[in-house]
C-alpha positions as CSV (number, residue, x, y, z in Angstrom):
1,X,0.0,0.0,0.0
2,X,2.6,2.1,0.6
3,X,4.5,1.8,-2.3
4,X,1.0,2.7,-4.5
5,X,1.0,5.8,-2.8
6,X,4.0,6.9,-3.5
7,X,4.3,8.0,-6.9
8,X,0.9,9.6,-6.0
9,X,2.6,12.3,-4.1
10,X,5.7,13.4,-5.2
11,X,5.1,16.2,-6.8
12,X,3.1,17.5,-4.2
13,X,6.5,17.1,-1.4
14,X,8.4,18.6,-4.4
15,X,6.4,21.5,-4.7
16,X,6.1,21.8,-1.0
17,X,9.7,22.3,-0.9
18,X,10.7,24.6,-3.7
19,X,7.8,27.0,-2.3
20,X,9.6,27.1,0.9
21,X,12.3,29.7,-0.7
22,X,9.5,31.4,-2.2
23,X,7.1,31.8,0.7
24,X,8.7,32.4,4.1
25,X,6.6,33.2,6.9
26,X,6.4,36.3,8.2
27,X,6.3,35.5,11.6
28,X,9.4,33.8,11.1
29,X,10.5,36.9,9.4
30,X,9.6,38.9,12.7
31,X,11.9,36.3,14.7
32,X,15.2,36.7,12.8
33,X,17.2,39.6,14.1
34,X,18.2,42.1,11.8
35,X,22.2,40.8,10.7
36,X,23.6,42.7,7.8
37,X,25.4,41.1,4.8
38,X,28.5,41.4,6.3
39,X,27.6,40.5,9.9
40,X,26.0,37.1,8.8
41,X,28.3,36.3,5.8
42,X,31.8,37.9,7.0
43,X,32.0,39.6,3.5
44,X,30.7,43.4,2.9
45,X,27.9,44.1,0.0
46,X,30.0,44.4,-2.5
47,X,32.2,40.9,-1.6
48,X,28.8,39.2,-1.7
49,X,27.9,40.2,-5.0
50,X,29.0,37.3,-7.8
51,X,30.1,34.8,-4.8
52,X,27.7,32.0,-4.1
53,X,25.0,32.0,-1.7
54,X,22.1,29.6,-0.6
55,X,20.5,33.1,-0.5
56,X,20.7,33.8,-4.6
57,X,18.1,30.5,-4.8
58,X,14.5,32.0,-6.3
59,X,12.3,29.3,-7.3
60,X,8.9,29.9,-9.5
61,X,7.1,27.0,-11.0
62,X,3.3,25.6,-11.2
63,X,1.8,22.5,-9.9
64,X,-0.9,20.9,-11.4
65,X,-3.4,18.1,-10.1
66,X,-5.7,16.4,-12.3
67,X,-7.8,13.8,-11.7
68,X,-9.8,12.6,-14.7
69,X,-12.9,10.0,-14.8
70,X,-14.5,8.2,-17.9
71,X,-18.1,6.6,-17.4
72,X,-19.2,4.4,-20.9
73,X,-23.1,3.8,-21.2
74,X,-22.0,0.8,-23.3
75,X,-20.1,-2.6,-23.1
76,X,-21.5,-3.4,-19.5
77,X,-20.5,0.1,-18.1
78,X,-16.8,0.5,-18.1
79,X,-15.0,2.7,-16.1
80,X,-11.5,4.5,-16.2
81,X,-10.1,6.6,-13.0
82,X,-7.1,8.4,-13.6
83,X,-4.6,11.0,-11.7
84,X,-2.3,13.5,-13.5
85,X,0.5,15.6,-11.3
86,X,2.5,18.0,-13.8
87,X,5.4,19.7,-11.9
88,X,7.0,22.8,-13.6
89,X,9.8,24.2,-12.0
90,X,12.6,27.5,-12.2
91,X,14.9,28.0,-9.6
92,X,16.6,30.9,-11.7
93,X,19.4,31.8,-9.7
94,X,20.6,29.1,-7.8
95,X,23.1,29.9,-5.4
96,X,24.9,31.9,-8.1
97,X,23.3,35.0,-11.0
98,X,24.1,32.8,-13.4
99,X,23.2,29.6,-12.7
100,X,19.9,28.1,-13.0
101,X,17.9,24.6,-13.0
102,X,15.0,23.9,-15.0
103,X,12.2,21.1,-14.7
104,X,9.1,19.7,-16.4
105,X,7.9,16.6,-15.8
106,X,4.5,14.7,-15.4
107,X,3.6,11.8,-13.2
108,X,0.3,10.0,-14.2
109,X,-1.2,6.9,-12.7
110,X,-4.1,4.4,-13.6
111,X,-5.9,4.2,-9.9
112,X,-8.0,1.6,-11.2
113,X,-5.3,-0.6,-12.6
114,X,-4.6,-1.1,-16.6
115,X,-7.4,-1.5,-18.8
116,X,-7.8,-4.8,-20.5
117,X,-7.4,-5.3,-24.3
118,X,-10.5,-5.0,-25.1
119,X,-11.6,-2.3,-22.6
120,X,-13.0,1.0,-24.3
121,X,-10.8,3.4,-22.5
122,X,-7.5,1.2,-23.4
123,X,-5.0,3.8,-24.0
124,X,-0.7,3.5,-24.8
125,X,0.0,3.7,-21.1
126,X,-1.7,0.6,-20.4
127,X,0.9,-0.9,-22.7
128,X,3.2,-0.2,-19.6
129,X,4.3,-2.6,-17.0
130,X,3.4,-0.3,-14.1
131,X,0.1,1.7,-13.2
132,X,2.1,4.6,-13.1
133,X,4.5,6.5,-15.7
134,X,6.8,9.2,-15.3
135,X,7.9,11.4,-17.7
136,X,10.6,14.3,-16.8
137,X,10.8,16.7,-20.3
138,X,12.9,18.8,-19.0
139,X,16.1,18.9,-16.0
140,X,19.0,20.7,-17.3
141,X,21.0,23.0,-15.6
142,X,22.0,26.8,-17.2
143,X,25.1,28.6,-16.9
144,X,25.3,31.8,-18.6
145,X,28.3,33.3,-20.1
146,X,30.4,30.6,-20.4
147,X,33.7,30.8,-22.2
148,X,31.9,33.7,-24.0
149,X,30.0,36.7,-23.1
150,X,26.5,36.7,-23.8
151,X,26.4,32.9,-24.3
152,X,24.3,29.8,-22.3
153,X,25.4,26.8,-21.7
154,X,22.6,23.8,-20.9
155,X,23.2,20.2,-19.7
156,X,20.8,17.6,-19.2
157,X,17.4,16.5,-20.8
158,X,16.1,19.2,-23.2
159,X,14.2,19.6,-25.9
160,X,15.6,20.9,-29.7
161,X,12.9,22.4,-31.8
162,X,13.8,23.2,-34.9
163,X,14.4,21.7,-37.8
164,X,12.5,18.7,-35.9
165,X,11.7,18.2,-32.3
166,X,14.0,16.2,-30.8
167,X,14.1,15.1,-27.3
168,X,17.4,14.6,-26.2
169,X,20.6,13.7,-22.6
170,X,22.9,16.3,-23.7
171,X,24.5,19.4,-24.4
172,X,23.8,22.8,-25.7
173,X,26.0,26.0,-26.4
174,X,23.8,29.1,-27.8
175,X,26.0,32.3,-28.2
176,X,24.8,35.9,-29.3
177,X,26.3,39.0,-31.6
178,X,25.3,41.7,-32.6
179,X,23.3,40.7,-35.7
180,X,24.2,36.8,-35.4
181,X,22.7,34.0,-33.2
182,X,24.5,30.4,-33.1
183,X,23.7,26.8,-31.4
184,X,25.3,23.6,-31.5
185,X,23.8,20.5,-29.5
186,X,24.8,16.8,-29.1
187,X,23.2,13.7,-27.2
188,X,21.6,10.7,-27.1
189,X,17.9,10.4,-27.7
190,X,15.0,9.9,-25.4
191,X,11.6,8.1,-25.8
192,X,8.8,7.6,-23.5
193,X,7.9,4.5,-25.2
194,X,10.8,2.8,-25.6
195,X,13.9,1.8,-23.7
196,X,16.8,4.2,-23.0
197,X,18.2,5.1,-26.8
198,X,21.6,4.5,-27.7
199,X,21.5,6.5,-30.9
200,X,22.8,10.1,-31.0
201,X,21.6,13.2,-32.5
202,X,23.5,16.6,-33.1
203,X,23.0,19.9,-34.9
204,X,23.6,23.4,-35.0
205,X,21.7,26.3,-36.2
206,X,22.4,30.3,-37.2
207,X,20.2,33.4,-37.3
208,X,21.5,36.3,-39.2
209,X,19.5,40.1,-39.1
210,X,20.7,42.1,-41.9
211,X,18.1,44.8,-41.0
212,X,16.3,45.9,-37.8
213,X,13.1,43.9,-39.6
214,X,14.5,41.0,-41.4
215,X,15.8,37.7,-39.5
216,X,17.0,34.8,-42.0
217,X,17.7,31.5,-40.3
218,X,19.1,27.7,-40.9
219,X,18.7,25.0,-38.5
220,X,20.2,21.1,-39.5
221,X,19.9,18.2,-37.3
222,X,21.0,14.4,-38.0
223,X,19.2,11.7,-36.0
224,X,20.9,8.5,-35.7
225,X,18.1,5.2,-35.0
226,X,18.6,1.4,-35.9
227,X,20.6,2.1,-39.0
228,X,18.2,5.2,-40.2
229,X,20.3,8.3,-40.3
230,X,18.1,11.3,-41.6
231,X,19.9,14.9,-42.3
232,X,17.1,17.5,-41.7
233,X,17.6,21.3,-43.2
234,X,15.5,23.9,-42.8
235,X,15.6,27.6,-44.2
236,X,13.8,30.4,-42.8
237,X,13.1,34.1,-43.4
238,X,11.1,36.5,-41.5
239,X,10.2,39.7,-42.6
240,X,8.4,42.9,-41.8
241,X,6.8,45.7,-43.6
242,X,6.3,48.6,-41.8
243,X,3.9,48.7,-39.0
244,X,1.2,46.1,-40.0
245,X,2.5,43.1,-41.7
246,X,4.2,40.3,-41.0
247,X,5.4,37.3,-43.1
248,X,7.4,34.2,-42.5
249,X,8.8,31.3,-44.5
250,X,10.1,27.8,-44.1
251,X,11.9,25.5,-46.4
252,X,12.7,22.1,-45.0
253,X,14.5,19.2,-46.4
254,X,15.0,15.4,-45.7
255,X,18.0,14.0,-46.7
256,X,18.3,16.0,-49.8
257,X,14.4,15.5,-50.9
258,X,12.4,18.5,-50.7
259,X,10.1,17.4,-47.5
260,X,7.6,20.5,-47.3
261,X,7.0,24.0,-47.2
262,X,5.4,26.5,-44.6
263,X,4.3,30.2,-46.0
264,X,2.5,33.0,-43.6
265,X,1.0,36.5,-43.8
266,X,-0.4,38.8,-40.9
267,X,-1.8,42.0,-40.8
268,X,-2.7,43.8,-38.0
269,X,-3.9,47.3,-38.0
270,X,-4.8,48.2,-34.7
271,X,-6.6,52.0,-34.9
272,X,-9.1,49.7,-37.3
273,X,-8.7,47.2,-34.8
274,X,-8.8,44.3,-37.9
275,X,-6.7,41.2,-38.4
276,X,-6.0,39.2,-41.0
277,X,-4.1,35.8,-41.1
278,X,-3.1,33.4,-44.2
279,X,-1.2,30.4,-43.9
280,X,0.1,27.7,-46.5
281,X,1.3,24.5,-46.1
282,X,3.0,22.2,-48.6
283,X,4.2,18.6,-48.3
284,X,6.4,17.2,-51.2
285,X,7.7,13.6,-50.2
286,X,5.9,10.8,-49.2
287,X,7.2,10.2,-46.0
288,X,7.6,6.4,-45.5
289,X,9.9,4.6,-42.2
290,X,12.2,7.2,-41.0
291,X,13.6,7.8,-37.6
292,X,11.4,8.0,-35.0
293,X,11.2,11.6,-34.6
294,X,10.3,12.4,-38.0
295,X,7.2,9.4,-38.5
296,X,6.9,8.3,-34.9
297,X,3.4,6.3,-35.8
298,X,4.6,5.1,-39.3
299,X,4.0,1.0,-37.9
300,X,0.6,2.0,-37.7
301,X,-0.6,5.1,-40.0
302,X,1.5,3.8,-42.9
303,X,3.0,6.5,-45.2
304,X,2.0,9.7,-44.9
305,X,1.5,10.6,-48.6
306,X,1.9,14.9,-50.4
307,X,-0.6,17.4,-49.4
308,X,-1.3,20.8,-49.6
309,X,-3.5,22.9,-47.0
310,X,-4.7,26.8,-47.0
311,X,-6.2,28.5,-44.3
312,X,-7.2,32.3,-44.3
313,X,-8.9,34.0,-41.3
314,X,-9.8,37.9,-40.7
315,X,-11.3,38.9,-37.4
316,X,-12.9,42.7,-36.5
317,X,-13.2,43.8,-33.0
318,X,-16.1,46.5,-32.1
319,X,-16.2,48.7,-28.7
320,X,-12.8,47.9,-27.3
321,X,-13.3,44.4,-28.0
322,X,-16.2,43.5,-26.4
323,X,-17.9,42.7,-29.7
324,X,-15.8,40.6,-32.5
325,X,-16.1,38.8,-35.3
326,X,-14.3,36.3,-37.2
327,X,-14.6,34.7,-40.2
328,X,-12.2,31.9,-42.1
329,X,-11.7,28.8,-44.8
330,X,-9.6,26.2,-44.6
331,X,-9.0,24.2,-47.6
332,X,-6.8,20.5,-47.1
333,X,-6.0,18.8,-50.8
334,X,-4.1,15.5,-51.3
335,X,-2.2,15.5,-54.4
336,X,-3.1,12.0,-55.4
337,X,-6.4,11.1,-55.1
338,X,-6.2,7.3,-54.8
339,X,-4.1,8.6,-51.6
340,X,-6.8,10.2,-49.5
341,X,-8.4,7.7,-46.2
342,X,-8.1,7.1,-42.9
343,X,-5.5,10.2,-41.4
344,X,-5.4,11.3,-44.9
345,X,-8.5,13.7,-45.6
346,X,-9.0,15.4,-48.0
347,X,-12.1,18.7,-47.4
348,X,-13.1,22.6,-47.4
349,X,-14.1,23.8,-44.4
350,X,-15.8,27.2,-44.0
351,X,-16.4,29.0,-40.6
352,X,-17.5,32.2,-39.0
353,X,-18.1,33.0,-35.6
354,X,-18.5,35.8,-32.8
355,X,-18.2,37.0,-29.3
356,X,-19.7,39.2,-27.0
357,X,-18.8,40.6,-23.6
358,X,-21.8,41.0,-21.3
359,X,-25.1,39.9,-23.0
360,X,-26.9,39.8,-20.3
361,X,-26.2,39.7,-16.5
362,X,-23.0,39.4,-17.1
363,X,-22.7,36.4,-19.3
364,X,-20.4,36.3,-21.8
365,X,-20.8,34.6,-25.4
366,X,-18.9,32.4,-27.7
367,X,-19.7,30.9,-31.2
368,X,-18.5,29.4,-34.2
369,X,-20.5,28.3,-37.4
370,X,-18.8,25.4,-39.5
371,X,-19.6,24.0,-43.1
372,X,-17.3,20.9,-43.9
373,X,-17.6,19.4,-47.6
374,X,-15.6,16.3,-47.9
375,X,-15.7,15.1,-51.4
376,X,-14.4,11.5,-51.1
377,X,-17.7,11.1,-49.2
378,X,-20.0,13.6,-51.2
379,X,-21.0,14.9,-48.0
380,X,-21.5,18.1,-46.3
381,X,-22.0,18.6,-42.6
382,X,-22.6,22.0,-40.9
383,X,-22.2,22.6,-37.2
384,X,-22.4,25.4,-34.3
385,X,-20.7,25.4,-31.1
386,X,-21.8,27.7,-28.7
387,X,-20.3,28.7,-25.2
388,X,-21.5,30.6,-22.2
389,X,-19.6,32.0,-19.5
390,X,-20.4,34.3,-16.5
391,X,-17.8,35.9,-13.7
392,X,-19.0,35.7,-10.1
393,X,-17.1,38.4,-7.6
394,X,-13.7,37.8,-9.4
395,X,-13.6,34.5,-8.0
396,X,-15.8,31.9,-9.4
397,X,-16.4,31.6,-13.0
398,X,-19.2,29.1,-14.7
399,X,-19.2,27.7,-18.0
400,X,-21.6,25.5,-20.5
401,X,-21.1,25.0,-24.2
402,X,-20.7,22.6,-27.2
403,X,-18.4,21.7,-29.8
404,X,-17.7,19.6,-32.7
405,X,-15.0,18.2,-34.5
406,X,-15.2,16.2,-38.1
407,X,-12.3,14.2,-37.4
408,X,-10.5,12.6,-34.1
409,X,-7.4,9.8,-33.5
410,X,-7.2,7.6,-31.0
411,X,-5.4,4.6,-30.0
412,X,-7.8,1.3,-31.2
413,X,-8.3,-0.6,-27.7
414,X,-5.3,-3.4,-28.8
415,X,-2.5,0.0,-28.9
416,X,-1.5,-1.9,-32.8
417,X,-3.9,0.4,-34.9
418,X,-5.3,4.1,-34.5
419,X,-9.2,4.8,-34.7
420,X,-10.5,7.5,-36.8
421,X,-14.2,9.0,-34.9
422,X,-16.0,10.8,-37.6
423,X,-18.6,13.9,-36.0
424,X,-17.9,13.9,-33.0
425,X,-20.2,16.2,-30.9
426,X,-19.4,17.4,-27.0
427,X,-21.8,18.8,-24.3
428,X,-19.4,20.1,-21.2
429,X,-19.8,22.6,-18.5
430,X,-17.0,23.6,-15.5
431,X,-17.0,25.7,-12.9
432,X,-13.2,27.2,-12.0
433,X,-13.0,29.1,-8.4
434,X,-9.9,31.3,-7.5
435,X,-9.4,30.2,-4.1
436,X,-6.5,32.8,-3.5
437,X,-3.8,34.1,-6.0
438,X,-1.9,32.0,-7.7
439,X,-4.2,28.7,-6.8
440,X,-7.3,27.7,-9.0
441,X,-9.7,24.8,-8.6
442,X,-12.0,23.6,-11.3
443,X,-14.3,20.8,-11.8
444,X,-15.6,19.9,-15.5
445,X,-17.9,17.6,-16.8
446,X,-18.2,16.4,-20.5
447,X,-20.6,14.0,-22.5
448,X,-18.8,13.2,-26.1
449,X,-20.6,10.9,-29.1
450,X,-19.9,10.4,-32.5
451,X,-21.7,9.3,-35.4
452,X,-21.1,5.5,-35.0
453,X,-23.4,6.2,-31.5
454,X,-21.6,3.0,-30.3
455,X,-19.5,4.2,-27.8
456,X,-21.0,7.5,-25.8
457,X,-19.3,8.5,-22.9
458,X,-18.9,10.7,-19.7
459,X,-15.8,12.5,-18.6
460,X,-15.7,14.2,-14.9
461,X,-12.5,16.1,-14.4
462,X,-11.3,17.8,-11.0
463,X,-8.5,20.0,-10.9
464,X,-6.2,21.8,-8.7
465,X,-3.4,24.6,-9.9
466,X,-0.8,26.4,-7.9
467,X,1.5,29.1,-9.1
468,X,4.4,29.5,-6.9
């Protein structure tokens, strides 16, 4: 019994701890006789002042407790209980200005043990030997200005995000100029779904700002896996034009192969307070079995064969905001058609929307309008999600709404095959209370279908936030 509780708690005893530098009490504060720097250290001010000291620790961070329950009104009632504890942490200096630690991690655990194979709410962590998982994102440790001026040095377990995202045990040197950026990185790999990696990964990356308003940029990583090596490139450009617009550009490569392109346009005019957004997405190689990071679901998707997708979306505010609409179209095309299916669509989708500050006793409302047209199915569906929320004294807030979505993955209940839900329609309503600055608790509720009608089911969610 003891040893279930256990991973239950930890994050709470962490948190408990690193809030100690950050909230002392004041009656202890009273207590302590007033020593100077140099009566309590035996060093003056100005002796103190790059030196080490417990006293240069500040931590800041946010705790968060989630406890999530799922309630099927098929196959004989099946049930799911579930606890989530995600633990973000900066203790930013420690014991020295430039020195810091950093930490994200997330402990969930399955209070009701793992769900059988053919148990509705089968999911990939009950693929896992033990109820509970652990995940740490982030621990690395910063030291600024190292070697160089204006440079950061960070070992541990960090995350690389561009050309891909890379998860990675290593090291990373960043260094500043005056118009110029650089990074270099090196480590192994990390996976929360398989064991420890053995297989390296390394890149480096350079910004360049020839003008106050233009930033061009390359990034390359290789990722070493099982005898895949894949060299990733990307090029990048950001630009703007005067006051209002805003574009930005990305062209990525896979070893050699063109592997897609990213194009976007903003304007924003605020005395007109209108905005207007236009994005365009381009895939040119099928992407078949690369390293993990690059098709992590490949066993079970397949290839993932060239698209194209356009989305454009203006929004007008009226009365400082309290009135705005929005408007869009989003447009996805497969460039084969004997290629579209499952994870693969191909549709137009048209929607509008608006929101309102105080219609009436203080509710606010939310809504959206959608059309979708998918050919492949010569089918059109149209939808409306509406939301309602209302502020009580600053501290409690209430909401009720619906929304859809045409398409949603999930794991199939044997973890060998995703499931594609087609419609899928959600009733929810949650009530978030402010019990003091800096902590929140909020308790949802949610009823989700989809077209099939087969599997409807409940979802009651409590929640506790601290901010330290």
């Amino acid at each position: 019994m003891c040893d279930k509780q256990r991973p239950a708690v930890l994050f709470v005893v962490a948190a408990l701890v690193c809030s100690a530098f950050t909230f002392p009490s004041s009656a202890q504060e009273e207590e302590q006789p007033a020593f100077s720097d140099y009566e309590f250290w035996g060093v003056s001010p100005e002796e103190l002042e790059g030196s080490w000291s417990w006293k240069k620790v500040k931590a800041s961070g946010r705790l968060d407790l989630r406890y999530e329950g799922r309630f099927s009104e098929g196959r004989n009632g099946q049930e799911d209980h579930d606890l989530y504890q995600r633990l973000q942490l900066n203790l930013d200096p420690l014991f020295h200005e430039k020195v810091s630690l950093t930490f994200l991690g997330r402990l969930s655990e399955d209070l009701d043990g793992r769900e059988k194979r053919v148990d509705v709410f089968r999911d990939v962590l009950d693929s896992f030997d033990s109820s509970a998982d652990l995940r740490i994102f982030n621990l690395y440790l910063g030291l600024k200005d190292v070697v160089l001026e204006d440079s950061l040095l960070t070992l541990g377990r960090q995350y690389n995000i561009a050309p891909e995202t890379v998860l990675f045990d290593g090291i990373r040197y960043e260094k500043g100029f005056s118009k110029v950026d650089t990074y270099a990185y090196f480590g192994r790999r990390q996976s929360f779904f398989e064991n420890a990696f053995d297989d390296t990964v390394w890149g480096a990356g350079v910004s360049y700002r020839p003008f106050s308003a233009t930033r061009l940029m390359v990034d390359y990583t290789h990722i070493e896996e099982d005898g895949i090596d894949n060299d990733l490139v990307a090029f990048t450009a950001r630009q703007r034009i005067g006051p209002y617009v805003n574009l930005f550009s990305r062209y990525e490569f896979i070893d050699e192969r063109p592997r897609d392109l990213r194009l976007q346009a903003n304007i924003d005019i605020p005395q007109w307070a209108l905005f207007f957004d236009v994005r365009y997405f381009r895939s040119f190689s099928t992407i078949r079995e690369e390293s993990n990071n690059v098709t992590s679901f490949f066993e079970i998707l397949g290839p993932l064969f060239p698209y194209e997708e356009w989305e454009a979306i203006v929004t007008k505010s009226f009365k400082d905001d309290k009135f705005v609409l929005n408007a869009g179209v989003q447009v996805r095309d497969v460039l084969e058609s004997d290629e579209i299916g499952s994870f693969n669509r191909e549709f137009d989708r048209y929607f509008a929307g608006f929101s309102v500050e105080d219609v009436w006793w203080g509710v606010d409302l939310d809504t959206v309008w959608e059309r979708w047209l998918v050919e492949e199915e010569d089918e059109t569906t149209t939808s409306i999600g509406v939301e309602l929320s209302k502020q009580f004294a600053d501290k409690l807030e209430a909401t009720i709404g619906t929304d859809f979505v045409k398409y949603k993955v999930e794991f199939a209940q044997n973890l060998d095959k995703f499931r594609e839900t087609i419609d899928v329609r959600a009733y929810f309503g949650r009530l978030s209370w402010k019990v003091r600055e800096g902590q929140t608790v909020q308790v949802g509720y949610q009823f989700e279908k989809d077209s099939t009608d087969e599997e409807p089911f409940h979802r009651i969610q409590l929640a506790y936030a601290i901010e330290f």
